[in-house]
ROTOR-317626 format. One record per residue: x, y, z of N, C-alpha, C in turn. Coordinates in steps of 0.02 Angstrom, whole numbers, always signed. Layout:
<atoms>
<<X, Y, Z>, <X, Y, Z>, <X, Y, Z>>
...
</atoms>
This chain:
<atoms>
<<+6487, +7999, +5572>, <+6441, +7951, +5601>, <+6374, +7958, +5566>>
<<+6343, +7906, +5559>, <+6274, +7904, +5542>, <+6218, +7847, +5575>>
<<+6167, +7880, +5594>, <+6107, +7853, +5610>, <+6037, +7863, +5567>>
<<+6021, +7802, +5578>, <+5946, +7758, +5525>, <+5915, +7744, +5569>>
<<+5859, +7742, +5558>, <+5794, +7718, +5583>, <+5727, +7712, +5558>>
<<+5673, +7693, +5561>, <+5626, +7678, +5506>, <+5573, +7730, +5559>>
<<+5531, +7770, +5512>, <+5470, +7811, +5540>, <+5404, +7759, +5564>>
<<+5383, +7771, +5612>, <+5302, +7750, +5622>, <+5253, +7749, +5612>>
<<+5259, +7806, +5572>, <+5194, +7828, +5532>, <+5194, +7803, +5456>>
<<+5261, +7780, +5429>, <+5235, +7764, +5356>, <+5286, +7700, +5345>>
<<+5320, +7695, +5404>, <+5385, +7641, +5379>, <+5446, +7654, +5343>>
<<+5460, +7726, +5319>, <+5502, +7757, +5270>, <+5594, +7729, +5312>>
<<+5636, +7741, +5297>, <+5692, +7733, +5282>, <+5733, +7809, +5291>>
<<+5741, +7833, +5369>, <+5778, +7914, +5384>, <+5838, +7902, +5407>>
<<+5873, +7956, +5386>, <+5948, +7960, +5406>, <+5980, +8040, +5430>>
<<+6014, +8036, +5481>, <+6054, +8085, +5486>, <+6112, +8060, +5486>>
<<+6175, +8127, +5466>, <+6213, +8127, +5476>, <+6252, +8166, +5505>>
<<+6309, +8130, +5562>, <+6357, +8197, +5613>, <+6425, +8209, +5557>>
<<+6423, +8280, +5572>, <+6484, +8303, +5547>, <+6474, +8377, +5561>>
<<+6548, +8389, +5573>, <+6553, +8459, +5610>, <+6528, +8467, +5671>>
<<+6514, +8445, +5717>, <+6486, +8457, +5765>, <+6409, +8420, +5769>>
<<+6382, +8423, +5726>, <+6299, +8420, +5722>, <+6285, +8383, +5688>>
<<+6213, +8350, +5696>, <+6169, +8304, +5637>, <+6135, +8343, +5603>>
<<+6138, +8314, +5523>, <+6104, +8338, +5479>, <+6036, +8329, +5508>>
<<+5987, +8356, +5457>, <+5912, +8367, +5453>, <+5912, +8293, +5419>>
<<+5852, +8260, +5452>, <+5837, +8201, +5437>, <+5823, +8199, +5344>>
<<+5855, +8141, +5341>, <+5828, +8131, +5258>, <+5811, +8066, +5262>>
<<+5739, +8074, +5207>, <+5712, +8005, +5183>, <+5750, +7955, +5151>>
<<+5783, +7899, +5155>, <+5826, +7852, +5115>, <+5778, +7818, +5066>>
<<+5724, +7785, +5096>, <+5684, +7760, +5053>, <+5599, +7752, +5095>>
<<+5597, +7764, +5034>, <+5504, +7804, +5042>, <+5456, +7728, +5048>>
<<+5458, +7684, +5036>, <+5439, +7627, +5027>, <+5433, +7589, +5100>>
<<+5365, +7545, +5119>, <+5385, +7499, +5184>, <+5450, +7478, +5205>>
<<+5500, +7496, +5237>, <+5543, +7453, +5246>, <+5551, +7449, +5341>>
<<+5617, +7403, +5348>, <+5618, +7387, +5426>, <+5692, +7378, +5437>>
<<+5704, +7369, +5496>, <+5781, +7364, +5526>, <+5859, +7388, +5494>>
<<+5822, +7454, +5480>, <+5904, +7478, +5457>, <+5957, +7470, +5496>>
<<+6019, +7477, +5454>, <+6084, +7453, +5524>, <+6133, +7522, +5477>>
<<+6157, +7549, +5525>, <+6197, +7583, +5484>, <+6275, +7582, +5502>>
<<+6310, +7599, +5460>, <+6401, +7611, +5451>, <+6437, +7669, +5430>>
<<+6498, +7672, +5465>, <+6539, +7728, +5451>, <+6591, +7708, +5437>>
<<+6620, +7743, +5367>, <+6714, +7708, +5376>, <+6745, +7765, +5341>>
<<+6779, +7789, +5373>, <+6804, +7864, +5357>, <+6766, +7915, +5353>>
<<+6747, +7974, +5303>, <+6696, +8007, +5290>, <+6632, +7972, +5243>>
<<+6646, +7916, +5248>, <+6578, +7864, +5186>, <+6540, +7844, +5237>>
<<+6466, +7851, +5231>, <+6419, +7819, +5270>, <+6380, +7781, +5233>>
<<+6358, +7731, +5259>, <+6319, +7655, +5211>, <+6251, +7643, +5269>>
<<+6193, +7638, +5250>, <+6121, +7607, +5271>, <+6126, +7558, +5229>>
<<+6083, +7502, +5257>, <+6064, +7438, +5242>, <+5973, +7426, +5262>>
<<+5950, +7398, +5257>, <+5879, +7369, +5267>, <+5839, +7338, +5220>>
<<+5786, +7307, +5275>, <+5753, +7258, +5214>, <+5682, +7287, +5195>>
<<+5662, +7271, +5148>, <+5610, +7306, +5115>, <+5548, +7271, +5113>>
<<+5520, +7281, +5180>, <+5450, +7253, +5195>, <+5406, +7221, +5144>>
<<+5413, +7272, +5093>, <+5372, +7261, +5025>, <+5382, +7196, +4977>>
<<+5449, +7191, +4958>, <+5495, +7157, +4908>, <+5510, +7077, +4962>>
<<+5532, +7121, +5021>, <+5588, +7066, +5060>, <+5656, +7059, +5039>>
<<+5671, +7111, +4993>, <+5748, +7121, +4961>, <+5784, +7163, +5034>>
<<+5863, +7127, +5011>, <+5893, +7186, +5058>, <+5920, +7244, +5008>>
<<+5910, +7311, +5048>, <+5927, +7363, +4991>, <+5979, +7402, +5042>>
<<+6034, +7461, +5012>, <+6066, +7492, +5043>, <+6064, +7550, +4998>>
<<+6086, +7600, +5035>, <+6125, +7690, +5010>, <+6175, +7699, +5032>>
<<+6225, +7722, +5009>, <+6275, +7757, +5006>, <+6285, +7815, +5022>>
<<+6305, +7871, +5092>, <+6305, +7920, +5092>, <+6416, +7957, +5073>>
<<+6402, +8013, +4998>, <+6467, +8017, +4988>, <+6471, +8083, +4974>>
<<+6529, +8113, +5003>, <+6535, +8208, +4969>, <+6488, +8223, +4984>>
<<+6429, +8214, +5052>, <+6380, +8257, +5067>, <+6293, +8225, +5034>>
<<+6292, +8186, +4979>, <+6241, +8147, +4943>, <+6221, +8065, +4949>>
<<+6187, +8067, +4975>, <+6159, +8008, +4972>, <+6128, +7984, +4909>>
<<+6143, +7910, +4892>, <+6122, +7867, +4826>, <+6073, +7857, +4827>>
<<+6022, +7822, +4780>, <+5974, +7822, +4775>, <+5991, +7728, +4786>>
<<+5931, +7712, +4840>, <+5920, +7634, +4858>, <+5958, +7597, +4803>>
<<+5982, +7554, +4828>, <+6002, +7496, +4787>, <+5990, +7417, +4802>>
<<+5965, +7361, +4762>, <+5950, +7324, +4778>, <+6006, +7284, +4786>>
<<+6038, +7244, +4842>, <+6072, +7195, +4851>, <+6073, +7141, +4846>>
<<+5996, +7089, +4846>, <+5988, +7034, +4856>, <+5928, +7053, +4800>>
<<+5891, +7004, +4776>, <+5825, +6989, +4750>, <+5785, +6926, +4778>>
<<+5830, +6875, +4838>, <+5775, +6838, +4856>, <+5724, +6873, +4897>>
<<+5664, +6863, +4907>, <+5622, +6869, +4933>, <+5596, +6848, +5030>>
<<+5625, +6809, +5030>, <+5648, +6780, +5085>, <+5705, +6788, +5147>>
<<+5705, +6852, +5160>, <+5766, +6875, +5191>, <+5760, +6883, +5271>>
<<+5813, +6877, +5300>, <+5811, +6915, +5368>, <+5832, +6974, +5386>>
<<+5814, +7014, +5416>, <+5857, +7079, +5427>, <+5939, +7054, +5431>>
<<+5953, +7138, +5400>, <+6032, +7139, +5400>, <+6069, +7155, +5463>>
<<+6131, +7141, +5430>, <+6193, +7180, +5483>, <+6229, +7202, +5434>>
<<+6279, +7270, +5478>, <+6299, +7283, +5425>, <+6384, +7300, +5454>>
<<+6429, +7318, +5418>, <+6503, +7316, +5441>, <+6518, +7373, +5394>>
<<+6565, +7415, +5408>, <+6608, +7478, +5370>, <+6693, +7456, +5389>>
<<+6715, +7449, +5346>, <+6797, +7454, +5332>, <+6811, +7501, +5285>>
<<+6880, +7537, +5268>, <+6925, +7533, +5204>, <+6859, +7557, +5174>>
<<+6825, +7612, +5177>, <+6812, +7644, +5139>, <+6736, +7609, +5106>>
<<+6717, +7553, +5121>, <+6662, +7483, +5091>, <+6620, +7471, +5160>>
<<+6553, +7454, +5145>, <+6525, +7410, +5193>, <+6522, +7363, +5167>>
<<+6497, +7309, +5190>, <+6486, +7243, +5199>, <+6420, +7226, +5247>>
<<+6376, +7209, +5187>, <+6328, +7197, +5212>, <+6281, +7114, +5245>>
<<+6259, +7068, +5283>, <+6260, +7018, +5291>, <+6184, +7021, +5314>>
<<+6153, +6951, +5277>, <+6082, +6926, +5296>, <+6091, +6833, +5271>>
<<+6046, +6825, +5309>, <+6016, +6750, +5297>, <+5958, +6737, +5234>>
<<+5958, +6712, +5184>, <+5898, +6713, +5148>, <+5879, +6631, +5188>>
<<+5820, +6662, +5224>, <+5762, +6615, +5257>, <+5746, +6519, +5210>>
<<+5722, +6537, +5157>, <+5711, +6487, +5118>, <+5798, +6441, +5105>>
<<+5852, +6476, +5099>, <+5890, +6429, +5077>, <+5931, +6415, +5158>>
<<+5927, +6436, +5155>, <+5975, +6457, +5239>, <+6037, +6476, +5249>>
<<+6050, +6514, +5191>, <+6108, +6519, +5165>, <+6139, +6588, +5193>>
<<+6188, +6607, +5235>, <+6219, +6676, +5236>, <+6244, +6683, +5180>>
<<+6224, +6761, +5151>, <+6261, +6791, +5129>, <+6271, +6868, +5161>>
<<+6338, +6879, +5072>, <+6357, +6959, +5097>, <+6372, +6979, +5030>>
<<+6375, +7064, +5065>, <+6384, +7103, +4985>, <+6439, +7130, +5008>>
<<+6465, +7158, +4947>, <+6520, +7229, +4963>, <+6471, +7290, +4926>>
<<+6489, +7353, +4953>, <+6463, +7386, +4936>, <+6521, +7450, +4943>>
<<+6535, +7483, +4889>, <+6588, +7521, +4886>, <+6569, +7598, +4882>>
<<+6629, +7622, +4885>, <+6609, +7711, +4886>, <+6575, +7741, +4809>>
<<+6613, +7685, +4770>, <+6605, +7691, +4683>, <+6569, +7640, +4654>>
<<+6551, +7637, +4607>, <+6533, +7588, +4577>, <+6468, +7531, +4611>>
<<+6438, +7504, +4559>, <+6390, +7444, +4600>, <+6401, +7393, +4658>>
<<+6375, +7367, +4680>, <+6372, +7333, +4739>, <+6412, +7269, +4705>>
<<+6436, +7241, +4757>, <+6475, +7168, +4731>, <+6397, +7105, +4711>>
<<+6408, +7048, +4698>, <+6353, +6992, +4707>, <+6355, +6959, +4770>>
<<+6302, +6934, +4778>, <+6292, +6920, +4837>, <+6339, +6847, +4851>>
<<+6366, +6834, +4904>, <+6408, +6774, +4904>, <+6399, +6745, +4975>>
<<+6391, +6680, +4965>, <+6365, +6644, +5018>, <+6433, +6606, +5057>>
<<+6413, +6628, +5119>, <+6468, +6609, +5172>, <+6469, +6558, +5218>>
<<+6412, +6549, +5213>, <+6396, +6489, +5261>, <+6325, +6458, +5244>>
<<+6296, +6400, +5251>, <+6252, +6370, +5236>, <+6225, +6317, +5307>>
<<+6157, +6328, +5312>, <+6119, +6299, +5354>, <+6123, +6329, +5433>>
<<+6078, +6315, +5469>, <+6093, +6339, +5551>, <+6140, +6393, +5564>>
<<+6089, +6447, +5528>, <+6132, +6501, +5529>, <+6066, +6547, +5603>>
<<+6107, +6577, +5617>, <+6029, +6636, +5675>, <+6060, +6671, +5674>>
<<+6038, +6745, +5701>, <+6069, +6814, +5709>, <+6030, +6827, +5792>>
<<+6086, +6842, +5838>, <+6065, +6867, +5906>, <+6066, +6933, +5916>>
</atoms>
């Protein structure tokens, strides 16, 4: 299991993780303004998502074998809504609205390798409750 949440004092990007019994010691994901992390579990792989106050990109990490990745950018519009995020099969799947087009999209984001492109699923009168 893993839990995210963003600090108050600087906006940073923390994570623990359960295993064995206990949560890790909080670690910084990303040092930068960000907001509404969502996090996922799918087997022993843990995945954060959030958007980056700064940019307005959605970015994610990868937690694998004990290490977390270093941020990765998912999107580059500027215009985003906070994410959601989904864990299957080993992948999250990450989902936001870019504001300006109105377009859902989603990523894959795997245990290996780079993030999929972003692919749009639906278009217009999209909301998140």
């Amino acid at each position: 299991a893993v839990v995210a949440w963003t600090e108050l004092n600087n906006a940073n990007v923390i994570a623990s993780v359960y295993s064995s019994g206990s949560w890790s010691s909080p670690t910084t994901i990303s040092n930068t303004f960000s907001g509404y992390p969502k996090a996922g579990t799918s087997g022993s792989n843990n995945f954060i998502a959030w958007i980056s106050s700064e940019t307005g990109h959605i970015q994610a990490a990868r937690y694998v074998s004990g290490t977390w990745s270093s941020p990765v950018n998912l999107s580059n519009d500027t215009t985003n809504d906070a994410p959601n995020l989904s864990a299957a099969a080993g992948n999250s799947f990450t989902v936001w609205t870019d504001l300006a087009s109105t377009e859902l999209k989603v990523v894959e984001f795997a245990t290996t390798g780079s993030p999929s492109s972003p692919t749009v699923i639906s278009n217009g009168d999209i909301a998140f409750g």
